[in-house]
C-alpha positions in Angstrom: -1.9 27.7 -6.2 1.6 28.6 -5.7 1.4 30.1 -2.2 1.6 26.8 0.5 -0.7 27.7 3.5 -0.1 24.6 5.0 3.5 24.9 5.4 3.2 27.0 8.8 1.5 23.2 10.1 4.5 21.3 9.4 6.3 20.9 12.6 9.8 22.4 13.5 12.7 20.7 11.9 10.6 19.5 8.6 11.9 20.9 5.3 9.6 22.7 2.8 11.4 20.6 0.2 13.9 17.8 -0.4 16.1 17.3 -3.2 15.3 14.1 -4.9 18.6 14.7 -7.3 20.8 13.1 -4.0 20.7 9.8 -5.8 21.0 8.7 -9.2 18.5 5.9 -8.9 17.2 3.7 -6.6 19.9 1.2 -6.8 22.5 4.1 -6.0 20.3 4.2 -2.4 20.0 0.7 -2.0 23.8 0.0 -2.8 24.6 3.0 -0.3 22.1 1.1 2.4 24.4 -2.2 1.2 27.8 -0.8 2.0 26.3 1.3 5.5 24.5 -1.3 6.5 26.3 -4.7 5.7 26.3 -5.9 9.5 22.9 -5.1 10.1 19.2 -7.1 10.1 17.7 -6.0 6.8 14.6 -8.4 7.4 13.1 -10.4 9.9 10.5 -13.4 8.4 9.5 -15.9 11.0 12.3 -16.1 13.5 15.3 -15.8 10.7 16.8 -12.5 10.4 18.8 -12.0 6.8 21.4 -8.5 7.0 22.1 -6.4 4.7 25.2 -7.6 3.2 23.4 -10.8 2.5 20.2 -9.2 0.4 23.2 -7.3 -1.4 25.2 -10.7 -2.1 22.1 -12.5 -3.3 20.3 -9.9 -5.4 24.0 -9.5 -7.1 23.5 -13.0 -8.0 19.8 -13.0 -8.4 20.7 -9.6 -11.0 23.5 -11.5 -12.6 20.7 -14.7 -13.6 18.6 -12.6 -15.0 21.0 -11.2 -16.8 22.0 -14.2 -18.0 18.5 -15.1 -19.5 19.1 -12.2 -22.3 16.6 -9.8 -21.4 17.3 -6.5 -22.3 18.0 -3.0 -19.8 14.5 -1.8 -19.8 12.9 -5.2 -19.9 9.9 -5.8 -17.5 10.1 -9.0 -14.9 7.2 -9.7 -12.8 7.1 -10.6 -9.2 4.2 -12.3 -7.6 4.9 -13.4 -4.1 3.6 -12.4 -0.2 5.8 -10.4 2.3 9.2 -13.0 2.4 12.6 -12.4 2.2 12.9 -13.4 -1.4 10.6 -10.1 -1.9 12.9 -7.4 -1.4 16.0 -9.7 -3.0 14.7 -9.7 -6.1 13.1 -6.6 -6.2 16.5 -5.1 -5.7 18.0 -8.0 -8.6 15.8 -6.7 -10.7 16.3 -2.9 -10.5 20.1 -3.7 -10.0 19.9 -5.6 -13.7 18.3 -2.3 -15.0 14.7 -3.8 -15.8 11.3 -2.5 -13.9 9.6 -4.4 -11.8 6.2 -5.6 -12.3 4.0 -6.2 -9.0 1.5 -8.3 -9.5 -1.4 -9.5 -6.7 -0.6 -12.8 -5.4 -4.3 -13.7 -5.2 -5.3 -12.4 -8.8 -6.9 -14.8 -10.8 -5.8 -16.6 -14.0 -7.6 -13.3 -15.6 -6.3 -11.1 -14.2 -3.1 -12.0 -14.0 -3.3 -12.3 -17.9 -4.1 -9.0 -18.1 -1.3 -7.6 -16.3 1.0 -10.0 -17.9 0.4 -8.8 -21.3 -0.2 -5.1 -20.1 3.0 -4.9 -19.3 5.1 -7.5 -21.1 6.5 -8.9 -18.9 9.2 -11.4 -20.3 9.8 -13.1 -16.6 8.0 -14.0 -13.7 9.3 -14.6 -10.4 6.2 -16.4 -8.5 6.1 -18.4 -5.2 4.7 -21.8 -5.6 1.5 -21.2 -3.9 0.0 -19.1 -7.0 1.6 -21.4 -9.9 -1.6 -23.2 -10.8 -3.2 -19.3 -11.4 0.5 -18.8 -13.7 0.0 -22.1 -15.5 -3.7 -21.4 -16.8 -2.6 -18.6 -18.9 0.9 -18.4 -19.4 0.5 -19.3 -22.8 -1.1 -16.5 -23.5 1.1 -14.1 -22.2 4.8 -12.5 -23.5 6.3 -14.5 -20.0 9.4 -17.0 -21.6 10.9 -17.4 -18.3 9.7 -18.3 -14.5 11.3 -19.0 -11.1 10.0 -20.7 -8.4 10.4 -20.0 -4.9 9.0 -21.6 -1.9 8.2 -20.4 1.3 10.9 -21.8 3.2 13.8 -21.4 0.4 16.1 -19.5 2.3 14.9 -20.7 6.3 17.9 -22.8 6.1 18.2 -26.6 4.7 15.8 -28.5 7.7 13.9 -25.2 8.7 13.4 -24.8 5.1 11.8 -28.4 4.7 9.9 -28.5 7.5 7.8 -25.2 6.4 7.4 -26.2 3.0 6.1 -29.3 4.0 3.7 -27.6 6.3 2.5 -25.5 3.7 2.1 -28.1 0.8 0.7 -31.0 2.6 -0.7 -29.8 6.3 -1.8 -26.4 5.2 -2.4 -27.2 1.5 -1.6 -24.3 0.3 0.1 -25.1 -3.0 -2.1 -26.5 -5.5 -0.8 -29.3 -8.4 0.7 -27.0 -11.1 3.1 -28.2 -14.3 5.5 -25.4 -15.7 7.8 -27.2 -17.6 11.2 -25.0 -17.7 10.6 -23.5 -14.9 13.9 -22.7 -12.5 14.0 -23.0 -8.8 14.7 -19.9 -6.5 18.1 -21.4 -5.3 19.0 -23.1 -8.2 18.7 -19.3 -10.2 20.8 -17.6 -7.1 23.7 -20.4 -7.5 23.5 -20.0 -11.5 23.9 -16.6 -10.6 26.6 -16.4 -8.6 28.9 -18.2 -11.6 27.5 -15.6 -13.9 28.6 -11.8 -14.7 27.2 -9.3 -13.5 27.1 -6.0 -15.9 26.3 -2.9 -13.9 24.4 -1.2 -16.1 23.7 3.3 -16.1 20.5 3.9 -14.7 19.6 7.0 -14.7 16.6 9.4 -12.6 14.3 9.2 -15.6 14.4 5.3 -16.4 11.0 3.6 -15.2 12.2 1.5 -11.6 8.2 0.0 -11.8 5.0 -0.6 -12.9 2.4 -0.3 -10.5 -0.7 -1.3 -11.6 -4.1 0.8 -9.6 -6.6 -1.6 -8.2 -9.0 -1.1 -11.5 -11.7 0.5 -9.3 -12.5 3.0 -11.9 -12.3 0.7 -14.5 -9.6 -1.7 -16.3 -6.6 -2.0 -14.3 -3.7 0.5 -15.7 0.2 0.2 -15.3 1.2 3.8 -13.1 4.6 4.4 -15.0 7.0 4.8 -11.7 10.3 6.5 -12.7 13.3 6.2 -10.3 13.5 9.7 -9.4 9.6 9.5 -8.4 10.1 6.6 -5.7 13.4 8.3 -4.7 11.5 11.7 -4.0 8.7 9.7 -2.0 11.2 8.1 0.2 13.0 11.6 1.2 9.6 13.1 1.4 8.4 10.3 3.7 11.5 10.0 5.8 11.8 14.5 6.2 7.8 14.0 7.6 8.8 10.7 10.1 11.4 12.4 11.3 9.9 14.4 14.2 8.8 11.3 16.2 11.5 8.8 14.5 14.2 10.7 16.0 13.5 9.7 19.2 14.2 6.3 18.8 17.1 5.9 21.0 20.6 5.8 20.1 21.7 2.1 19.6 18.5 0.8 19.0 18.1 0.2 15.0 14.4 1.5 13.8 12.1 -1.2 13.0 8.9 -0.9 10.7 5.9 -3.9 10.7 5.2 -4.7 7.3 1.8 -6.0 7.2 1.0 -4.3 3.9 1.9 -6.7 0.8 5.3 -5.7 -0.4 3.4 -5.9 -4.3 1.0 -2.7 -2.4 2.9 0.8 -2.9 2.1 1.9 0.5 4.6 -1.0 1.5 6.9 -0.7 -1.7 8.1 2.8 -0.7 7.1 3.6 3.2 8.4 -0.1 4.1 11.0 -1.8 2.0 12.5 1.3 0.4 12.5 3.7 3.5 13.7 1.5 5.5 16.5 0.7 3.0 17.0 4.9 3.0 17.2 4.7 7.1 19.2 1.2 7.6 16.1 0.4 9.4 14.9 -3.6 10.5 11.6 -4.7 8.3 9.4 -7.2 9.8 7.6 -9.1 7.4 4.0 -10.9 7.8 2.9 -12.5 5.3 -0.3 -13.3 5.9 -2.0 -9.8 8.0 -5.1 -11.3 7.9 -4.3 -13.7 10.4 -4.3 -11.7 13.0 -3.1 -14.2 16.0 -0.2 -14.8 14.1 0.8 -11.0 13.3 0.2 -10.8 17.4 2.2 -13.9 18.1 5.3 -12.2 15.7 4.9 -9.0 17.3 5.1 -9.8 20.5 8.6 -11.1 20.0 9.6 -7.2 18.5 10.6 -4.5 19.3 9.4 -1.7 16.7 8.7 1.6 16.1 6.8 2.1 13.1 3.6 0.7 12.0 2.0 1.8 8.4 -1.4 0.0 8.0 -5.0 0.6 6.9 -8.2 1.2 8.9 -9.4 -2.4 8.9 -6.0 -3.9 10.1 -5.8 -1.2 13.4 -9.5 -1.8 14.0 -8.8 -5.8 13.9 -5.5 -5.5 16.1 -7.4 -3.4 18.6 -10.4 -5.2 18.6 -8.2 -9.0 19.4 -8.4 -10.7 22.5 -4.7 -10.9 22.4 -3.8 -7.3 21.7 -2.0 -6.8 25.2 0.6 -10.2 24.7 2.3 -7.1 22.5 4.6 -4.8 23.8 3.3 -1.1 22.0 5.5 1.5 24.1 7.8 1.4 21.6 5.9 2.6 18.8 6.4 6.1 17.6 4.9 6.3 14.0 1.5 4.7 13.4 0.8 5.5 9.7 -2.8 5.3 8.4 -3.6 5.2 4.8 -5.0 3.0 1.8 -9.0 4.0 2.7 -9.8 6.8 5.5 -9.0 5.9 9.1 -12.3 6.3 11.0 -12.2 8.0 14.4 -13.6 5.6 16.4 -11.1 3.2 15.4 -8.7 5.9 15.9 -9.5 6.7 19.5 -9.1 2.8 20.6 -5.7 2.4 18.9 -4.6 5.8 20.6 -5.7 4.6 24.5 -4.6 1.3 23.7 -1.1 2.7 22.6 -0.7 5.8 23.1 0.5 6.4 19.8 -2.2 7.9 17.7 -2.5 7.0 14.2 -1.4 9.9 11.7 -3.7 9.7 8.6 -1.8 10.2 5.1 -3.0 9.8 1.1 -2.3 8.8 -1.9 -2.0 6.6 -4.6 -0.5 4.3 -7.3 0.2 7.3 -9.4 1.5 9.5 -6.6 4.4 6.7 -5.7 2.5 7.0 -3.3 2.5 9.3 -0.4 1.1 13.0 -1.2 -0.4 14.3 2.0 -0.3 13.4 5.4 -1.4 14.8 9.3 2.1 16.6 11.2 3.4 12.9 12.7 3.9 15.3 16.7 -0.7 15.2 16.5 -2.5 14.1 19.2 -5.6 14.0 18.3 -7.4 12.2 15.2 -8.2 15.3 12.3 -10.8 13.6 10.2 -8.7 14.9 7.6 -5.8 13.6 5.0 -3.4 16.1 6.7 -1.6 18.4 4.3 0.8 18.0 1.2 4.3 16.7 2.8 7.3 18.3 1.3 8.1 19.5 -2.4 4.1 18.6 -2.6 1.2 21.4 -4.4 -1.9 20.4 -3.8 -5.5 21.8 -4.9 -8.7 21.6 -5.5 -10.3 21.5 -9.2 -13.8 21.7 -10.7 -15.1 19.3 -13.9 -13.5 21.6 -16.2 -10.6 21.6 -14.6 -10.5 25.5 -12.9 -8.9 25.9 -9.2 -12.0 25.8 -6.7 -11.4 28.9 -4.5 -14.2 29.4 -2.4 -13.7 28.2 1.1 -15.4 24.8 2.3 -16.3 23.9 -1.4 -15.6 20.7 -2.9 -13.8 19.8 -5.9 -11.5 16.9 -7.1 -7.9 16.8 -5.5 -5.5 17.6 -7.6 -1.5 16.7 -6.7 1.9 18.1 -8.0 4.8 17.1 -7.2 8.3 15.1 -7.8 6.4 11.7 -7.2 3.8 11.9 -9.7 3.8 9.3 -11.9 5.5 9.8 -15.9 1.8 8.7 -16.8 0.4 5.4 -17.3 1.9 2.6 -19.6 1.8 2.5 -23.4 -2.5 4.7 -22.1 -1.5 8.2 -23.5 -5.4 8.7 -23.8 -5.7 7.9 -20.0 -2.9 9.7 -18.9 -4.2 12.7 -20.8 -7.6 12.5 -19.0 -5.8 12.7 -15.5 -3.2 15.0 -16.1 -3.7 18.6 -16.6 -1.9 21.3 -18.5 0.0 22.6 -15.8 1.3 18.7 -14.5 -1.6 18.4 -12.0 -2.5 14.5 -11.4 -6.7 14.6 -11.4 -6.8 12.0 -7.9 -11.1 11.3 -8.9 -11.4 11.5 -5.1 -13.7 14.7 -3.9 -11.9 16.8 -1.0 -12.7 20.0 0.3 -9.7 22.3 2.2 -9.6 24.4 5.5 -7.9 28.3 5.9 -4.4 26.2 7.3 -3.9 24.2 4.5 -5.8 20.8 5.3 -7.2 18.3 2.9 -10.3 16.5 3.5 -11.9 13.8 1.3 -15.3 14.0 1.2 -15.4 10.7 -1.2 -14.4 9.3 -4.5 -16.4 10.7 -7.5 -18.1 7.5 -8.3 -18.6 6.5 -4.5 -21.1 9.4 -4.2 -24.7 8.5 -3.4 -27.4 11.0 -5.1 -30.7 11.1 -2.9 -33.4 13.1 -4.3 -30.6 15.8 -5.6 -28.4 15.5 -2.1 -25.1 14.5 -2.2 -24.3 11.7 0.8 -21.1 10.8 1.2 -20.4 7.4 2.4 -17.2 8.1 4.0 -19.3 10.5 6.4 -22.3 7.7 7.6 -19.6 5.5 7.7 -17.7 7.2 10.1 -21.3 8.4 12.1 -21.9 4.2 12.0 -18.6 3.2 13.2 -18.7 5.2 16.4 -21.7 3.3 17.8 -21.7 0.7 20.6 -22.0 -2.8 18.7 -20.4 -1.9 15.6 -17.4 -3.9 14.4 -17.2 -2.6 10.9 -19.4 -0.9 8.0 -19.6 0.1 4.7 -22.0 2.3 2.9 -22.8 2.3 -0.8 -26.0 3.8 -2.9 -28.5 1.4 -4.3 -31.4 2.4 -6.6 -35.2 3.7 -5.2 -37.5 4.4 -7.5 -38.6 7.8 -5.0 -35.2 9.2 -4.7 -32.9 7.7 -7.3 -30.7 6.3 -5.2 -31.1 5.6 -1.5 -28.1 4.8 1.1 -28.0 1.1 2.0 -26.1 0.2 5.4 -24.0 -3.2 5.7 -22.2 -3.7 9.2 -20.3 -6.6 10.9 -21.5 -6.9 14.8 -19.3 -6.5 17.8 -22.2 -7.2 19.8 -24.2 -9.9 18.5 -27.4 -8.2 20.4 -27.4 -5.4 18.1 -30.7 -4.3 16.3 -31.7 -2.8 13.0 -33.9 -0.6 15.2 -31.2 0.4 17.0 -29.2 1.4 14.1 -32.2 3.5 12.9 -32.5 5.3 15.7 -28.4 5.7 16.4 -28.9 7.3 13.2 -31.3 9.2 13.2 -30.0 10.7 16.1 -26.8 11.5 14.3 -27.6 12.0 10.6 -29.9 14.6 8.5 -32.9 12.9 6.9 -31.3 12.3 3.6 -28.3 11.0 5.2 -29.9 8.0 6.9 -29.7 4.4 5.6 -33.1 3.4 3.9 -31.8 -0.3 3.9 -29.6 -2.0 6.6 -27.8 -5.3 6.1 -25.7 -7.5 8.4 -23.0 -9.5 7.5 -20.5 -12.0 9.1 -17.6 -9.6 7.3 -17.2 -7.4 4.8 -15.2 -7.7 1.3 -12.1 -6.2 1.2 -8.8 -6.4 -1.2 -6.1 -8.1 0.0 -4.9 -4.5 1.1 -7.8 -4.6 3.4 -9.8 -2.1 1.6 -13.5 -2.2 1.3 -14.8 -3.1 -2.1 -17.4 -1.1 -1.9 -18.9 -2.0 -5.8 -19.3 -5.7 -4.6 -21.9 -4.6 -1.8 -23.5 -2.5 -4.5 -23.9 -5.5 -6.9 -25.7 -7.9 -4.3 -29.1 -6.1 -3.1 
């Protein structure tokens, strides 16, 4: 597909395509942010705001440390922390040092985290205290020779500091008993740091900036190879599509992004930390989105414009007794993406605000934005928009051919300057995803309309086969979500001996009234026959990753 239907959808004033060559590398954009910034708030973590000039000075030093340890430019260091200010410091040390960072899932377990350790080879690991215990069960078996620790409250300020650490090892008891002998504290690495040199080294478009491993839905988790230049392009992309509605913030007032999403989550990584770097925007950090009264309590304090989250996190906000103690008229962008955004959720955040939420996709491998609604809609699509700028997308069948006929589905298919290099030291399972003409193969199913829109109709495996029909879960789902009662649901196939496989139903209530009788006949008022839940299960909540989507496989595994 070379023509681009859906470039007479963008709205006025957004490019067809922006020139990732602007920078060098990442650190050329951060170090521009550093000198254009310096007087500016950077971050804002629990009532301490850190600027610019100071994440510069201390990821100089953190760089400089590393450095110091003897790891070689293109080493890989590991980061394995929540949303606090240390985050983006050493993400920036590391990058600045010329090695690639290595996100790893704060709540992985000892497993998993091997896995990832090794995967990559990481020879350092900079971990918050909370998660050491998970380090020390298998750091012997991993490449990792060195580790700092950092604390929750390490740069709060000396009694500020205390007090929160105390809180969270022995109120909260959040850090369990852990020995790593050798291990160096966060401050103590930041003052070595700053008595040690600091070699700038050449980066250049094509060196890897990170590792991102995919959430091993499909199988064993795999290490997306992120280049610099692919991150770069993502952040111009993101920032030309924004720029409609984050234009209007007005003149004096510095643009400010929630970052609920874990900064180890790509979504975050780029549309976040590194746009807002890009923009000399304000971040405010949660580190802990799942406690919702506390997100609340923060933002009711702000003042912000943009809000990137998933589904569940809107549909949890909204749904709060103390949504109003937050100030929303301020907010221009309200970016959906990580799982479908479903429209009843959609509709509340849009009359609560008044700022509807834009859908977008992507992935891991896509660095990660690739699509996304025009940010000037009113209305909720239903769809994942259309490819943003420098962006080809289409739609391919098993063998890999273009699907051309109108309304038919095939996978999703992306090109574009934020497409991964492939995945690390896999050239088997890069092969199998990328095709001859530099087409990433998504595994999700979409179909496309005559202006150019993308809709997913569900991820190849996520598919439920009854009796021959395809049922897409997305689609009940959605059907399920819009009914009176209905907190949240999730749909997944299980095995029936009539029709192979048969939908099963699990929702969380809103009202605790709600019936199973009522749900059968809600649906089969709203769903064809082979469409409609043959088993219905209610739960007190639902699974999710720590990204808040629904893992859909561990419904599937308990019947």
């Amino acid at each position: 597909m070379t023509d681009r239907p859906w470039l007479s959808a963008y709205p006025p004033g957004v490019p067809a395509d922006i020139d990732p060559s602007q920078y060098a590398s990442l650190v050329e954009l951060m170090e521009q942010a550093f000198r254009d910034y310096a007087s500016r708030t950077a971050y804002s973590f629990m009532g301490k705001e850190v600027s610019y000039a100071q994440t510069d000075a201390e990821s100089r030093q953190m760089a400089a440390y590393l450095q110091s340890l003897g790891l070689a430019k293109g080493d890989r260091v590991a980061i394995m922390m929540p949303n606090v200010p240390q985050y983006p410091v050493v993400v920036a040390a590391i990058l600045r040092a010329g090695f690639v960072v290595v996100n790893v899932n704060p709540l992985y377990t000892p497993r998993e985290l091997e896995h990832q350790l090794k995967d990559s080879g990481a020879k350092a690991i900079i971990i918050i205290e909370n998660f050491a215990a998970t380090l020390q069960a298998c750091i012997a078996s991993t490449p990792v020779q060195h580790v700092v620790l950092a604390t929750m409250g390490d740069r709060m300020g000396f009694l500020k500091g205390m007090i929160i650490n105390y809180v969270v090892r022995n109120v909260k008891k959040l850090v369990p008993t852990f020995s790593l002998p050798g291990a160096v504290r966060y401050n103590d690495a930041l003052a070595r740091g700053a008595r040690a040199p600091f070699q700038k080294p050449v980066i250049t478009p094509d060196d890897i900036a990170l590792l991102q491993y995919t959430g091993g839905t499909t199988g064993v988790s795999k290490g997306a190879v992120l280049l610099h230049r692919n991150i770069i392009a993502n952040v111009l992309q993101s920032q030309a599509w924004n720029a409609p509605v984050m234009s209007k913030v007005p003149q004096g007032e510095q643009p400010t992004a929630v970052c609920a999403l874990p900064l180890y989550h790509i979504f975050a990584f780029t549309v976040n930390m590194m746009l807002s770097m890009r923009t000399g925007g304000k971040t405010i950090l949660i580190p802990n989105p799942r406690d919702l009264p506390a997100v609340l309590k923060e933002l009711s304090k702000q003042t912000f414009h943009s809000f990137p989250a998933v589904n569940t996190l809107f549909n949890g906000l909204a749904n709060h007794p103390d949504f109003n103690t937050v100030n929303w008229k301020n907010l221009k962008c309200s970016l959906g993406g990580g799982m479908a955004v479903q429209g009843a959720v959609a509709k509340l955040w849009l009359e609560k605000t008044g700022c509807p939420i834009v859908e977008g996709y992507g992935l891991s491998e896509t660095s990660p934005s690739a699509s996304c609604n025009p940010v000037t809609s009113k209305e909720f699509t239903g769809t994942i928009g259309v490819p943003i700028p420098s962006t080809y997308m289409k739609l391919v069948d098993d063998d890999g051919r273009e699907v051309l006929l109108k309304g038919h589905p095939g996978e999703i298919a992306i090109k574009g300057p934020q497409v991964m290099a492939g995945y690390w030291q896999r050239p088997d399972e890069t092969a199998k995803v990328m095709t001859e003409d530099g087409y990433f193969k998504t595994g999700d199913i979409g179909i496309i309309d005559d202006n150019g829109f993308f809709k997913i109709v569900d991820r190849k495996k996520d598919m439920v086969l009854v009796s021959g029909f395809n049922v897409y879960p997305n689609e009940v789902e959605d059907v399920v979500a819009g009914m009176a009662g209905v907190l949240e649901c999730a749909v997944v196939g299980v095995p029936d001996e009539k029709t192979g496989e048969a939908v099963k139903l699990v929702i969380v209530k809103k009202d605790p009234s709600l019936t199973e009788a009522q749900v059968k006949e809600f649906c089969n008022a709203n769903l064809t026959g082979y469409k409609r839940p043959r088993v219905i299960e209610f739960r007190d909540s639902l699974p999710k990753t720590p990204v808040g989507k629904i893992l859909r496989r561990e419904l599937r595994d308990k019947k």
